[in-house]
LUMGU-788971 format. One record per residue (C-alpha): residue number from 1; x, y, z. Coordinates in Angstrom, 2 decimals, decimal comma. Example, Ala and Ser with C-alpha at 12.3 -4.5 7.8 and 13.67 -1.06 7.14 Angstrom:
2
(atom 1 (12,30 -4,50 7,80));
(atom 2 (13,67 -1,06 7,14));
This chain:
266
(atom 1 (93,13 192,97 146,96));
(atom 2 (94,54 190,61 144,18));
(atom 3 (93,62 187,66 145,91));
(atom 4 (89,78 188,40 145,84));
(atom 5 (90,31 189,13 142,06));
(atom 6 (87,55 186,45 140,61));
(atom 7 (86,88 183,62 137,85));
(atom 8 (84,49 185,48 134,95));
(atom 9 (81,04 185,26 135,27));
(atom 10 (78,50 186,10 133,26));
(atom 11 (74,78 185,89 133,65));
(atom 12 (71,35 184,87 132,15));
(atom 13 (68,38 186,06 132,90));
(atom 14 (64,65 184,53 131,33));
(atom 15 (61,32 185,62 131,10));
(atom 16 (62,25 188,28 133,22));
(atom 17 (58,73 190,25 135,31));
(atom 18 (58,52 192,91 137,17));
(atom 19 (55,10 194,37 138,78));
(atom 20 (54,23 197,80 140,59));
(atom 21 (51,02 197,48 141,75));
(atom 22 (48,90 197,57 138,62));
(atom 23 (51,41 198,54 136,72));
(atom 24 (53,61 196,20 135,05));
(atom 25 (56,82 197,29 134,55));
(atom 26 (59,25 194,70 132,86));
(atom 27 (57,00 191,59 131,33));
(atom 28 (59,37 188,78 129,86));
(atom 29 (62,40 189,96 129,18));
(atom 30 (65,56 187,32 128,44));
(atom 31 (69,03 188,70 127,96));
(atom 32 (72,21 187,00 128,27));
(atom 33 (75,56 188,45 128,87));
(atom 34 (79,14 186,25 128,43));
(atom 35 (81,61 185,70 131,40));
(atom 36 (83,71 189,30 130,36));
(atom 37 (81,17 190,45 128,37));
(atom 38 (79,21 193,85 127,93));
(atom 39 (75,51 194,35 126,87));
(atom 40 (73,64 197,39 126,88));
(atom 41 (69,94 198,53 127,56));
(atom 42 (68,42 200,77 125,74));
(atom 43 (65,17 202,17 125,11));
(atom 44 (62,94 205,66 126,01));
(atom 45 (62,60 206,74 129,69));
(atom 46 (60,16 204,52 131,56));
(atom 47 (61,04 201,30 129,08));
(atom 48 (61,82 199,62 132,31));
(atom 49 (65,72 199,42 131,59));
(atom 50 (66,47 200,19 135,31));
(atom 51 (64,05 198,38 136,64));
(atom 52 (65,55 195,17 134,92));
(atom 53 (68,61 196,34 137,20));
(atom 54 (67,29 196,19 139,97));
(atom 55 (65,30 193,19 139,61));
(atom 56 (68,93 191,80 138,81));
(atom 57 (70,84 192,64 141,91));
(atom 58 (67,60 192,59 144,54));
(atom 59 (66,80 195,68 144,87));
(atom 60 (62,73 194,93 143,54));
(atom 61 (61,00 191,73 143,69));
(atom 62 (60,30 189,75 140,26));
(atom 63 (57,07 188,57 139,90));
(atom 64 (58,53 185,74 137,46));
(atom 65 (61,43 184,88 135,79));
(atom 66 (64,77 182,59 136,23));
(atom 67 (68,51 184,31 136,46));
(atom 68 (71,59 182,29 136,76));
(atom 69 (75,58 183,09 136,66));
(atom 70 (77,43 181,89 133,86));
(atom 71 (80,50 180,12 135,33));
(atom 72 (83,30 177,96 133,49));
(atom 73 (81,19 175,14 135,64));
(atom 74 (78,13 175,65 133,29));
(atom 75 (75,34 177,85 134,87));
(atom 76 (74,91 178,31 138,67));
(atom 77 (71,75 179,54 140,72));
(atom 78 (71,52 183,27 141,65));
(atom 79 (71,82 184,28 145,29));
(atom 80 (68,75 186,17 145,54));
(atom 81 (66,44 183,94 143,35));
(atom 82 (63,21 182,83 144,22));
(atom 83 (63,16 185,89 146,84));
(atom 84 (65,70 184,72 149,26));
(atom 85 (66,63 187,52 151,56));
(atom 86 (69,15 185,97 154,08));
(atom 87 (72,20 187,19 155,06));
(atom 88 (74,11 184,59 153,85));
(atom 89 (72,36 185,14 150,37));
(atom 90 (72,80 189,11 150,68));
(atom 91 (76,25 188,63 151,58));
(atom 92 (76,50 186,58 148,45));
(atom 93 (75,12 188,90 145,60));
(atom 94 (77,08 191,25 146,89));
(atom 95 (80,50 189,24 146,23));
(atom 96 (78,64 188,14 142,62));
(atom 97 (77,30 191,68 141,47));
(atom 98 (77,39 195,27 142,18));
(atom 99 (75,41 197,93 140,55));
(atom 100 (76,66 201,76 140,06));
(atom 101 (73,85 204,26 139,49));
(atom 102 (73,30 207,46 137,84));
(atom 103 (73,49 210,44 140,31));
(atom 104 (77,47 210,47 141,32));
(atom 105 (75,90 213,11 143,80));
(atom 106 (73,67 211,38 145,45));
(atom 107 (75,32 208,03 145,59));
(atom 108 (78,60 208,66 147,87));
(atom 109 (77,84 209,63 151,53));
(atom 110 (78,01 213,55 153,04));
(atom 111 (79,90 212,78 156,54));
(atom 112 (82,14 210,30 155,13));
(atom 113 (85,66 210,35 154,00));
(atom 114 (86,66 208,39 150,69));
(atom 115 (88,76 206,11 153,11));
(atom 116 (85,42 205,59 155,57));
(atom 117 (83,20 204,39 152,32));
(atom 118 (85,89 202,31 150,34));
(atom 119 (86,68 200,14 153,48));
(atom 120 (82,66 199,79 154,55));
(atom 121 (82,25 196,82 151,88));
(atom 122 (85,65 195,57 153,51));
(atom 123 (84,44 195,85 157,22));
(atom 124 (80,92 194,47 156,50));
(atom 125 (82,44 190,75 154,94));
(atom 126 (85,15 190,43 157,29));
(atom 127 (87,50 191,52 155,63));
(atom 128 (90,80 193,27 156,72));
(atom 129 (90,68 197,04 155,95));
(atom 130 (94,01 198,29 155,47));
(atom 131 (94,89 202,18 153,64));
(atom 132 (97,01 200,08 151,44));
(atom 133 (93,89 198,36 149,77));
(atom 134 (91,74 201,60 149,61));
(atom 135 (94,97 203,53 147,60));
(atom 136 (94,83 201,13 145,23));
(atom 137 (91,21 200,82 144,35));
(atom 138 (91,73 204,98 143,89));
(atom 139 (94,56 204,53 141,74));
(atom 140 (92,48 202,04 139,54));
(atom 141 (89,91 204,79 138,76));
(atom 142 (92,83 206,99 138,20));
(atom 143 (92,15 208,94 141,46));
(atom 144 (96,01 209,04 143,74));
(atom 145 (96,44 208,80 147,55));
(atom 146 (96,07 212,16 148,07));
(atom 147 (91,94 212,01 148,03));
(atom 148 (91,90 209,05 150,22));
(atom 149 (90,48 211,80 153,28));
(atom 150 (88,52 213,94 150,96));
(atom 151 (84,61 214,48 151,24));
(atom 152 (82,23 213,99 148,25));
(atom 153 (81,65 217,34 148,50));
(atom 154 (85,41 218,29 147,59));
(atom 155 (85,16 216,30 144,30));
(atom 156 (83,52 217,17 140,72));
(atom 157 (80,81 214,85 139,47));
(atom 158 (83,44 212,93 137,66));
(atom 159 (85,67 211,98 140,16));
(atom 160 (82,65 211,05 142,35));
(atom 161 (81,68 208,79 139,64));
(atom 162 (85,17 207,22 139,72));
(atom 163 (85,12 206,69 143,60));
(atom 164 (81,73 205,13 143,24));
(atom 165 (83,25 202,91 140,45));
(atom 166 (86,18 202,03 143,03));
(atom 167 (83,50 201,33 145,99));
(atom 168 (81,87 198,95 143,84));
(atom 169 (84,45 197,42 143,16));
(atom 170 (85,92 196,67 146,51));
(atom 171 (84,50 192,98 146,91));
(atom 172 (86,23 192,29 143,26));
(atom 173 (82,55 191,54 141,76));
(atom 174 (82,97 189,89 138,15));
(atom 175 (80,09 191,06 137,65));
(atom 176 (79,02 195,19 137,57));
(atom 177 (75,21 196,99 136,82));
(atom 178 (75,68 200,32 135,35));
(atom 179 (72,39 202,11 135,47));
(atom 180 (73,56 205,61 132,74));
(atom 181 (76,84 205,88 135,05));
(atom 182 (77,42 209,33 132,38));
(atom 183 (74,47 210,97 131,79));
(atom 184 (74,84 213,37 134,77));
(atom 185 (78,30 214,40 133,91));
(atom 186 (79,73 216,85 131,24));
(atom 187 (80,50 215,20 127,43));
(atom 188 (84,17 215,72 128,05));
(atom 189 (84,27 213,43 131,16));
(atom 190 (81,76 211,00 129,64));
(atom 191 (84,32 209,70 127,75));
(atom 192 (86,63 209,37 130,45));
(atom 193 (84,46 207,36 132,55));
(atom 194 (83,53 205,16 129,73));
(atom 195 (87,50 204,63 128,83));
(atom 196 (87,83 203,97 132,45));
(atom 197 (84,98 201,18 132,77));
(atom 198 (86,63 199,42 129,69));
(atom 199 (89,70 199,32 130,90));
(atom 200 (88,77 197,99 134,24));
(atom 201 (86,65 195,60 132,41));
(atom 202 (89,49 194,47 130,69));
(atom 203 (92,06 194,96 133,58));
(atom 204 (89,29 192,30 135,95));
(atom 205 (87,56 190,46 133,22));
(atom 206 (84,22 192,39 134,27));
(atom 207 (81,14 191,51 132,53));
(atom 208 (79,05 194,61 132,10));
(atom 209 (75,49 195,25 131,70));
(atom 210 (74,64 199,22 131,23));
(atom 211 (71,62 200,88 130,95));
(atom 212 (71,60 204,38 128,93));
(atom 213 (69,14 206,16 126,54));
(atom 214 (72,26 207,34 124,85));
(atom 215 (72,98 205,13 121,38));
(atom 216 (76,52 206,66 121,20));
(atom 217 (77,26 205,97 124,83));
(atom 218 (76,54 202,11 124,30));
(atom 219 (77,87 201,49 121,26));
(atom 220 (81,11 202,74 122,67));
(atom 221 (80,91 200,64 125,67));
(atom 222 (79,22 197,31 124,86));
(atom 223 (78,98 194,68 121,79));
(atom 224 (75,55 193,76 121,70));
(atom 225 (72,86 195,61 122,69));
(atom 226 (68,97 195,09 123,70));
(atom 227 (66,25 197,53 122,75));
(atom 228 (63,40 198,04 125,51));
(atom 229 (59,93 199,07 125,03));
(atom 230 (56,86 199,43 127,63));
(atom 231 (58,73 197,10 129,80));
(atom 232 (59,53 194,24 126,96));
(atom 233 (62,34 193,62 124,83));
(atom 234 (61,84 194,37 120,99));
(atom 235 (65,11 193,61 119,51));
(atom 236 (68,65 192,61 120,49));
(atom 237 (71,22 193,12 118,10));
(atom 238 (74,80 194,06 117,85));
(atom 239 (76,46 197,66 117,93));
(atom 240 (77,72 197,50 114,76));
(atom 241 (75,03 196,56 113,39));
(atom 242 (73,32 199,59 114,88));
(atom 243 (75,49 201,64 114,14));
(atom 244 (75,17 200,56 110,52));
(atom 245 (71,71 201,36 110,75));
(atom 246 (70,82 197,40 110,67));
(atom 247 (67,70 197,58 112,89));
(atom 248 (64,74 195,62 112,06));
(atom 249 (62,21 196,61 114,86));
(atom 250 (60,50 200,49 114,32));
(atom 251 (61,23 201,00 118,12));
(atom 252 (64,87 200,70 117,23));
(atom 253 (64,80 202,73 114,18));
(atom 254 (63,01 205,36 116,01));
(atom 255 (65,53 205,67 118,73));
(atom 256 (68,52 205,39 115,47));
(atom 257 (66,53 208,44 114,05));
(atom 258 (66,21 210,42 117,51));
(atom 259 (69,87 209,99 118,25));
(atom 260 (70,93 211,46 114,68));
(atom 261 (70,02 214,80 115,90));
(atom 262 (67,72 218,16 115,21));
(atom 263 (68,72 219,11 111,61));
(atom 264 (66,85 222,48 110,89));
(atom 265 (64,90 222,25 107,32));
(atom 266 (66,71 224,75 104,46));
């Protein structure tokens, strides 16, 4: 698997729409993250921080809007821009980006083995599917040979995180979506998965972009971060500054101020 390891990428995204109907979910928002980067998304449920996700990798149409990767050749057009849906432009995005989602349950298939759905990505872009590669993508999540056969079912929510981690990570992306990859799991493991993703990111020169509601989560994860609100972006600043308390916008301070906690009145 070395030899797909890739060049870092980062990407840029502007003026950034998204609409449901009559609903308008994301309206104008720019973010930019550096080849090896890590930016973070933040903002109350329904801000339209997951949305932005999926706008990013294809999964929902934009309604307008330009994203490019960031390459050491200067900026490069994005497979699926413009709503190109071809195979060779699917086949694409998913060597560029890869997105891990929220619900370790719900993400890994039932009937599968761990070996069936880390060589899938393999099998579907030609590309030789050996045990050999799928050991080592467990053993980079910290996962050894031994659960190469296993069923989701035979895991805890953190390892299933960490094989959906691995899976994305198959086609040696530079670039990985994390859409609150630890709110469904315990605080304990949290911070294992976290460790985990900065070490990879490290390890592979990933750039990261994560969503999360959770200020501590982000700050621990990512250097700058941008603050959503009713589907625009309000602020971007970075984690030390927030965790400084150095916001400017009232959305921001009002998420600073939720994430300090209930303190009961003497």
């Amino acid at each position: 698997m070395a030899a797909l390891k890739p060049s870092p990428t980062g990407l840029q995204a502007e003026a950034l729409s998204v609409r449901f109907g009559d609903f308008q979910a994301v309206e104008n928002v720019s973010l930019r993250v550096e080849p090896g980067g890590s930016l973070g998304l933040v903002g109350e449920s329904g801000s339209g921080k997951s949305t932005v996700l999926r706008a990013l990798c294809g999964l929902v149409p934009l309604q307008a809007g330009r994203i490019e990767a960031l390459t050491a050749q200067g900026p490069q057009p994005w497979p699926l821009a413009q709503g190109r849906r071809s195979a060779a432009t699917v086949r694409a995005a998913a060597r560029l980006v890869q997105i891990v989602f929220q619900d370790p349950y719900a993400a890994l298939h039932p009937r599968h083995t761990l070996d069936q759905m880390l060589s899938e990505p393999l099998a579907i872009h030609g590309l030789p599917r050996s045990g050999a590669a799928v050991v080592q993508a467990l053993q980079e999540v910290g996962l050894d040979a031994s659960f190469r056969f296993r069923y989701a079912h035979q895991l805890s929510g953190g390892q299933r995180q960490r094989v959906a981690i691995a899976r994305a990570l198959m086609l040696r992306p530079p670039i990985l979506l994390l859409d609150e990859p630890t709110s469904a799991l315990d605080v304990s493991v949290q911070a294992e998965i976290l460790n985990l993703l900065d070490a990879l990111r490290r390890q592979h020169g990933l750039t990261l972009l994560m969503v999360s509601h959770d200020l501590a989560v982000v700050s621990h994860l990512c250097r700058r971060v941008v603050v959503m609100r009713r589907g625009q972006a309000v602020e971007t600043l970075d984690t030390a500054d927030l965790a400084h308390g150095q916001a400017q916008h009232e959305d921001t301070l009002a998420l600073l101020r939720a994430a300090s906690g209930y303190q009961r009145d003497r």
